[in-house]
C-alpha positions in Angstrom: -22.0 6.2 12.1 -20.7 8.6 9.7 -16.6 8.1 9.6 -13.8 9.5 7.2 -10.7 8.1 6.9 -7.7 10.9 7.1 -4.4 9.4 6.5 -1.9 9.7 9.3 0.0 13.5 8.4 4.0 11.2 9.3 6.0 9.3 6.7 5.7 6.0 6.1 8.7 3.7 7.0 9.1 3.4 3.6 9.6 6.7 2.9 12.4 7.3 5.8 14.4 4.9 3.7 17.4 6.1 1.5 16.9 5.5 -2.5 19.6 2.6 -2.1 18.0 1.1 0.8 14.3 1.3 -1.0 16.2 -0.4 -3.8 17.4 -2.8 -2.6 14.0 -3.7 -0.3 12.2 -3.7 -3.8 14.5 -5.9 -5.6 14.3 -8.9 -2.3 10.2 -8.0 -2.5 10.3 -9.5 -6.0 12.4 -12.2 -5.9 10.6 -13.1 -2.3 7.4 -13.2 -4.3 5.9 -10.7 -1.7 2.3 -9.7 -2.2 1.7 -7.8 -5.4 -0.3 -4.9 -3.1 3.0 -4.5 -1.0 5.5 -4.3 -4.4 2.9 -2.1 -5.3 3.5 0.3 -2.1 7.4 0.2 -3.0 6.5 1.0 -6.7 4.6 4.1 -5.3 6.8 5.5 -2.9 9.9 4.8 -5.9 7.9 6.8 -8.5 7.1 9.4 -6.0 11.3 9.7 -5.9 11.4 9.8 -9.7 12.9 6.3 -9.2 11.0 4.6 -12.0 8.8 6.0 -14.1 5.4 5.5 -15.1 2.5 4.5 -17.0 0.9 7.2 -17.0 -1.2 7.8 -20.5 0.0 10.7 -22.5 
């Protein structure tokens, strides 16, 4: 069976959240110890909003 994934075209619930409110769920993922793959989601979605930056290589 030959099957492609295609990422749903809506917002994640992340990504409905204000800058404050994605904050402040990124600073209670840390200091909950929440999976690194789920920080890692909020890290995205933050550097997405310019919120962090980077590692990108220069």
């Amino acid at each position: 069976m030959n099957y492609q994934f295609h990422p749903s075209p809506r917002p994640s619930s992340l990504e409905l959240l204000s800058n404050e409110q994605l904050l402040n769920i990124y600073e209670m993922a840390v200091e909950a110890k929440a999976s690194p793959d789920f920080i890692e989601i909020i890290k995205n979605v933050m550097s997405g909003r310019n919120l962090i930056e980077t590692d990108k290589p220069d």
